[in-house]
N, C-alpha and C positions, 0 to 999 in steps of 0.2 A: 504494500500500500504506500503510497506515495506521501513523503510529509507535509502536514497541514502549514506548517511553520512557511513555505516559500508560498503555498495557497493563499495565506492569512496575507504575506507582505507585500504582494502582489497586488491583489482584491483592494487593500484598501489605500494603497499607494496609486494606482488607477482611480479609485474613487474620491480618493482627497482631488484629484487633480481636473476630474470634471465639478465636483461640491464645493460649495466656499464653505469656511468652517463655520459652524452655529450647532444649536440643536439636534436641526434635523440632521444635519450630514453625521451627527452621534448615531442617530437611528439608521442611516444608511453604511456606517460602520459594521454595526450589528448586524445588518440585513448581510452583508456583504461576508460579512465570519458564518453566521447563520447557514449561507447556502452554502459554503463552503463545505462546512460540518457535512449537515444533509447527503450534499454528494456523496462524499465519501462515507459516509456512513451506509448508506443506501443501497450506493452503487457499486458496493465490490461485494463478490461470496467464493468461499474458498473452496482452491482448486485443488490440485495435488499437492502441491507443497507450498504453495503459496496464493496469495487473492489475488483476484484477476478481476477486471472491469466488466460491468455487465450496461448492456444498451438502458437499462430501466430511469440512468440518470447520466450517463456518461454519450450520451448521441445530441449530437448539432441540431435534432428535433424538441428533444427533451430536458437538456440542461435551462433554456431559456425557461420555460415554466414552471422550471424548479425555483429558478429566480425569481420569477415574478411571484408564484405561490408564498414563498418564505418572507419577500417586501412586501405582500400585502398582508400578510399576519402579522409582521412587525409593525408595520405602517399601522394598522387599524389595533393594536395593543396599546401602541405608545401616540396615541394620534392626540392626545390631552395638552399633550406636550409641545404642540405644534400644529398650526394650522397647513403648513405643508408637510409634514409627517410622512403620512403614504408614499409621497412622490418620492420622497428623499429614499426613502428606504424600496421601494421598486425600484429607483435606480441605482442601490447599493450591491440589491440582489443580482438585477441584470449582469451589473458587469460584472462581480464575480462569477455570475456560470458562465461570462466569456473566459474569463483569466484565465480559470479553473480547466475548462477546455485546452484553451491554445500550452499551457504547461503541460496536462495530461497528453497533446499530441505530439512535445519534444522529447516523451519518452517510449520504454521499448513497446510501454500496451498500449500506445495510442490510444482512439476515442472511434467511436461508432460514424461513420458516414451513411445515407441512407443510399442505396443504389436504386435502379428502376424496378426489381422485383425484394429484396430484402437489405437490412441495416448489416452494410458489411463493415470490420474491421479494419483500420487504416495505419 
């Protein structure tokens, strides 16, 4: 399994740089570790001797909605806190399940592409 640590510095290093810092971009932090987690949690199940990527949250279909799913449970938990709240945090999660992707594709398990009849490995 791949470590969270280059996921986490990645995600929010990308997200500090489209967010101005405030509140929100706290909640879009959090969205941003949150899908992080998720993925990895989610999306690996063990093979022979080690965990391997499964399409359920690791495809260029699927990681998007993971994001947005995770910004919008943060966003509408902590939305007290802020009237752009949600957004912040949709747009923490989005880019994390880009990060999270394009790192999961520079290494040897790659990430799910969808081809014309099924999600092949890339």
């Amino acid at each position: 399994m791949a470590r969270l640590d280059t996921h986490y510095a990645l995600s929010l290093g990308v997200t500090a740089m489209i967010l101005k810092i405030s509140i929100p971009t706290l909640l879009g932090f959090v969205a941003a570790v949150g899908t992080d987690w998720v993925i990895d949690t989610f999306g690996h199940t063990w093979g022979r001797h080690w965990f391997r990527r499964t399409p359920l949250t690791h495809s260029i279909i699927t990681a998007p909605f993971v994001g947005l799913g995770v910004g919008l449970l943060i966003g509408v938990l902590f939305q007290f806190a802020h009237i752009f709240a949600i957004g912040q945090a949709v747009v923490g999660g989005l880019v994390a399940s880009g990060c999270h992707l394009f790192l999961d594709s520079l290494t040897e398990g790659g990430i799910f592409i969808p081809s014309r009849f099924k999600v092949k490995k890339k």
